[in-house]
C-alpha atoms as one frame of an Amber mdcrd trajectory, in Angstrom:
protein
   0.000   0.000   0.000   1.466   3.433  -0.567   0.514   6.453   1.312   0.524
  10.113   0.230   3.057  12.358   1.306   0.172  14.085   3.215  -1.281  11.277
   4.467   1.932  10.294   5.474   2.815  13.912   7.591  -0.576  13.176   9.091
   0.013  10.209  10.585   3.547  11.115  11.765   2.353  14.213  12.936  -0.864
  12.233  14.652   1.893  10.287  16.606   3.812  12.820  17.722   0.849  14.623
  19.331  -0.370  11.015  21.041   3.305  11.266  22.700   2.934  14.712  23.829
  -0.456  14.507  25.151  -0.761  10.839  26.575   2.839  11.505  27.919   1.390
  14.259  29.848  -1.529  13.289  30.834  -0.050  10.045  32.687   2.388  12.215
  34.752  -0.155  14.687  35.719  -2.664  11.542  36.604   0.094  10.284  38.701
   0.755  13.799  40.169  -3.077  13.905  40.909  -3.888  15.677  44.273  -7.674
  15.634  43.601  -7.849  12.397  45.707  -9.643  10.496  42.297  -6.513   8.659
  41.035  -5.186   8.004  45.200  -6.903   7.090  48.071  -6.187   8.599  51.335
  -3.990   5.576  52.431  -2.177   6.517  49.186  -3.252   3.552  46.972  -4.121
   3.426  43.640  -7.452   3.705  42.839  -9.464   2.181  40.166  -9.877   5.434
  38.296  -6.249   5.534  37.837  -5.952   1.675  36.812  -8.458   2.258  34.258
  -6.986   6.080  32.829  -3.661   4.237  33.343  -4.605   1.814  30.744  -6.182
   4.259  28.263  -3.380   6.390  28.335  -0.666   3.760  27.948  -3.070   1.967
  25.143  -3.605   5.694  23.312   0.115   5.841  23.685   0.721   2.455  21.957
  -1.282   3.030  19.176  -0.468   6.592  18.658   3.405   5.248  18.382   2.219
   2.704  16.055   0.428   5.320  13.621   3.413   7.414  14.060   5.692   4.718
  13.254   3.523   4.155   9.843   3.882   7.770   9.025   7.300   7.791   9.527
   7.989   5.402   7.050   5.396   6.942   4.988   7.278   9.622   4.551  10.728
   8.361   4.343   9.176   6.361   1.300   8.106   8.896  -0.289  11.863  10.894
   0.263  13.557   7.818  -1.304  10.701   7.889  -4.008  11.793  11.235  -5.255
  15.294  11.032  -5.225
């Protein structure tokens, strides 16, 4: 299958943004004050085990469509030269 070169900056750039943002929102989850993600013993609750796992699966497959774009692109660089 070959992708456009937009299509391909999409995805890349799609990836990039599911690092920044899923990246962020796990540290400020684990940061969280609010007493949602921690009991007051300190222990995890189950609203962080479940954002927890959406953030690290987001992550996953944000890396993955990144990963797709990125070779998108670098197929379309060797394409042209």
């Amino acid at each position: 299958m070959k992708l456009s070169r937009s299509v391909s900056w999409f995805l890349l750039a799609f990836g990039v943004w599911s690092w920044f943002i899923w990246v962020t929102f796990a540290r400020n989850l684990w940061k969280d004050g609010s007493g949602l993600a921690f009991d007051d013993a300190g222990d995890p609750t189950t609203y962080f085990w479940v954002h927890l796992l959406l953030a690290v699966t987001s992550f996953l497959l944000g890396t993955a469509v990144g990963v797709i774009g990125f070779r998108g692109v670098r197929a379309s660089r060797a394409e042209r030269t």
